[in-house]
C-alpha positions in Angstrom: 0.0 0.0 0.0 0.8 3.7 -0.8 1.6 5.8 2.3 0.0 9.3 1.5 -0.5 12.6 3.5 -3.0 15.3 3.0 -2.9 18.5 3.8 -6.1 21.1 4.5 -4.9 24.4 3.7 -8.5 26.3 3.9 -6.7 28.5 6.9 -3.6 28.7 4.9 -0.4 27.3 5.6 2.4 29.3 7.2 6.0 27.4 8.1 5.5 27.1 11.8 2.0 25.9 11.5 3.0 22.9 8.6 6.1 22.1 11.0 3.7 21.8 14.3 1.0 20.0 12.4 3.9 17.5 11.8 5.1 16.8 15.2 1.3 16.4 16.4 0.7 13.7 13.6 3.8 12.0 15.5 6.8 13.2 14.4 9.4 12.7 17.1 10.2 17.3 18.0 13.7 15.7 19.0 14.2 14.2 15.9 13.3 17.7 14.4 15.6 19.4 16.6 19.0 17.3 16.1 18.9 18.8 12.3 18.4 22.4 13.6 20.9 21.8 16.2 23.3 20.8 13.3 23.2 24.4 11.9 24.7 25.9 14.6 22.6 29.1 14.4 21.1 29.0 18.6 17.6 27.4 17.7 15.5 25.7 19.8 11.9 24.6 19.5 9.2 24.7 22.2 6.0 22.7 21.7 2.9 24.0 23.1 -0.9 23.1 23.2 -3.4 25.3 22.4 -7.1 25.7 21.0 -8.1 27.8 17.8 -11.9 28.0 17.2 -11.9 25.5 20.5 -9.9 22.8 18.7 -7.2 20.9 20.5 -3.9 21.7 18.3 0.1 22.1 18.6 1.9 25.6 18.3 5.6 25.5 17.9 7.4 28.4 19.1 10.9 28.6 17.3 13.2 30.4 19.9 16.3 32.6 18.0 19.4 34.8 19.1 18.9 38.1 18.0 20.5 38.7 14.9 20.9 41.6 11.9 22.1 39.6 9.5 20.7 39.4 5.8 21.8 36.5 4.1 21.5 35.7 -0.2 21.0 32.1 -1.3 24.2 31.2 -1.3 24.9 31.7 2.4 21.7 29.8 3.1 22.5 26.8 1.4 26.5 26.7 3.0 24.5 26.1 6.1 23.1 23.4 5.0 26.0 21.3 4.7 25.9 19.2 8.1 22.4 18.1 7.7 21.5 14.5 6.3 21.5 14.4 2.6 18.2 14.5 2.1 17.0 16.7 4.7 19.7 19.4 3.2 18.6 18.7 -0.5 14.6 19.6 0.2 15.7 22.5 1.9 18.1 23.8 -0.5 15.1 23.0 -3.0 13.2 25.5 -1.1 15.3 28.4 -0.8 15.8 27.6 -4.4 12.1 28.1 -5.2 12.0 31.1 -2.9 15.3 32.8 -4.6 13.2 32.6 -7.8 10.0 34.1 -6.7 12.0 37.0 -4.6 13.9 37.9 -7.9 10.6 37.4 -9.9 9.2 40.3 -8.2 12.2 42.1 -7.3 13.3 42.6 -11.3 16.1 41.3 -9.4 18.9 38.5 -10.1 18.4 35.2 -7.9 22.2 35.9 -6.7 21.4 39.7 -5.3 17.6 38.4 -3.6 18.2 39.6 0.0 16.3 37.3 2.1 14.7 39.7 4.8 11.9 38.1 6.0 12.5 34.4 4.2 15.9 34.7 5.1 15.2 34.9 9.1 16.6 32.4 11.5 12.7 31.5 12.5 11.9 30.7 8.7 15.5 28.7 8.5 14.4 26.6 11.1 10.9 26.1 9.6 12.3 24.9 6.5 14.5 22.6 8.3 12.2 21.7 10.4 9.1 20.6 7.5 11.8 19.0 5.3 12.9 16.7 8.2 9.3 16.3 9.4 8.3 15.1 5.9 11.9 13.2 5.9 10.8 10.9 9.0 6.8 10.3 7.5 8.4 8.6 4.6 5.6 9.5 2.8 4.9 8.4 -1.1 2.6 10.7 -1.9 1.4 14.0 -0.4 -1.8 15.6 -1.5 -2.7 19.5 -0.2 -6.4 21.0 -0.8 -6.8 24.4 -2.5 -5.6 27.2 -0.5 -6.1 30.2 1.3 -3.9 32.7 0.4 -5.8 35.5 2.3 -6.8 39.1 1.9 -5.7 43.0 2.6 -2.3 44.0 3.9 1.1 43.1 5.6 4.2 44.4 6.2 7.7 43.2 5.1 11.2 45.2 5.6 10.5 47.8 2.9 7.1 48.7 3.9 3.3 47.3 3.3 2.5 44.5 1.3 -0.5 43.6 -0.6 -2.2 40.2 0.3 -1.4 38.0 -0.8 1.5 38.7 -1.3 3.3 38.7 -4.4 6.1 36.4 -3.5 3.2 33.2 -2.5 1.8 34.3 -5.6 5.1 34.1 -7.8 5.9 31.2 -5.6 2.3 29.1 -6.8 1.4 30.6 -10.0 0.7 28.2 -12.6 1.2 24.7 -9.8 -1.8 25.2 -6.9 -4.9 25.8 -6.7 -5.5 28.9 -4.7 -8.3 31.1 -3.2 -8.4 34.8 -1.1 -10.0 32.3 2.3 -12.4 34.0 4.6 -9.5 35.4 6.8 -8.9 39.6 6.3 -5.1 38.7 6.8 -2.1 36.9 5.6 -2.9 33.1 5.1 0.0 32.1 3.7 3.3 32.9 3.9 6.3 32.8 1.4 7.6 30.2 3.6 4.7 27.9 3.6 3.8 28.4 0.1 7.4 27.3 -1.1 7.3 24.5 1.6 4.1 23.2 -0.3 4.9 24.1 -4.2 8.4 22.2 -3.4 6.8 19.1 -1.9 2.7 18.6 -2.9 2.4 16.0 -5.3 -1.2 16.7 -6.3 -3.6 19.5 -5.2 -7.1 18.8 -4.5 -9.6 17.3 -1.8 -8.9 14.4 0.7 -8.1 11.2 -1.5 -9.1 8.0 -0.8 -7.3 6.5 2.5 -7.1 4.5 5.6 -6.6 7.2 8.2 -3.7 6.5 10.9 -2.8 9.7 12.1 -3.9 13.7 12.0 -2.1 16.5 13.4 -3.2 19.9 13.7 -0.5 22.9 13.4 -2.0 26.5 15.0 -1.1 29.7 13.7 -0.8 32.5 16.0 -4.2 34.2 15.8 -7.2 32.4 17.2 -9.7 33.9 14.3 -13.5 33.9 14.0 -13.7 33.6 10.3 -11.6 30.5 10.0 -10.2 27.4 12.6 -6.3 29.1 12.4 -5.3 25.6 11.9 -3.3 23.6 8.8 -4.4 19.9 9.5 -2.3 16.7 8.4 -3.7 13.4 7.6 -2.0 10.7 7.4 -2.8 7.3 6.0 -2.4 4.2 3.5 -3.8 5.0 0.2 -7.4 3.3 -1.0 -7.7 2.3 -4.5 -10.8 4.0 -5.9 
């Protein structure tokens, strides 16, 4: 049998929320850590539980030095040299994806994209953190839903931002299905977007499965429009 995961992405899907929803479908947070802790870079990880909308779900809280430092893809990727092969290839894949969406929008070259908000030690450690999450499921297959992107306005390093924002739209145009969402805010983030584009299979609504496991990742707001919650499910694939 196939082993599949699917994700619900009607709130959106921002880094910390994919990498909590993870851990609470049973992904070991030490096994998550011991890459982080290979970069060297002061992270640690902090699971807590909380409700959104009253559901029971995980919220990871990524704890960082401060830090000034703006970093271009190429000082990403040398970072990723101590991690296990795989784990360093899917995230070099991302910041890859993200490089080209940043210079996309920028009129910028991939090799001058200054990774502000991307580029943080928080959304490092996301990235790290989903790859080797995913690394561990062993899944064949993962399947997301159409998804939120959200609506109105955000801020980044040079000033407000229209949601969505342009980089999750470079980042998805022409692979995902994608929709504004009921939530006036930011949905979905550059880093969540590229974590999907880089590693959804196929877009659409739950497939056809034996369910063995669901975890549900919180995002920081608790929101009326929307449960504030990406949700995993995890299970062996059905024929139809």
């Amino acid at each position: 049998m196939t082993r599949i995961g699917w994700i619900d992405g009607q709130a959106g899907a921002a880094g910390d929320m994919l990498l909590a929803a993870l851990v609470d479908a049973g992904v070991g947070l030490d096994t998550i850590q011991d890459q982080i802790t290979r970069l060297d870079l002061g992270i640690e990880l902090r699971a807590e539980r909380v409700q959104r909308a009253g559901l029971g779900a995980l919220k990871i809280h990524v704890d960082v030095p401060e830090t000034r430092t703006v970093r271009h893809l190429s000082d990403i990727l040398s970072l990723f040299s101590p991690l296990e092969t795989a784990v360093a290839e899917r995230a070099s894949a991302v910041f890859e994806r993200l490089a080209q969406a940043e210079a996309a929008v920028h009129a910028t070259a991939i090799a001058d994209v200054h990774f502000h908000e991307v580029g943080a030690l928080d959304s490092i450690a996301d990235i790290v953190g989903v790859v080797t999450g995913l690394v561990a499921l062993g899944l064949d297959q993962l399947h997301c839903s159409t998804l939120s992107l959200g609506r109105g306005q955000t801020r980044g390093a040079h000033g407000p931002i229209p949601v969505p924002a342009p980089a999750v739209l470079a980042v998805l145009s022409g692979l995902a299905p994608v929709q504004a969402g009921r939530a006036p805010h930011e949905s979905t983030t550059p880093t969540g977007a590229a974590l999907l584009a880089e590693n959804v299979d196929t877009w659409g609504e739950l497939p056809a499965m034996t369910v063995s496991a669901i975890g549900l990742g919180a995002g920081t707001r608790d929101l009326d429009e929307v449960a504030n919650v990406v949700r995993l499910v995890v299970g062996e694939s059905v024929a139809g």
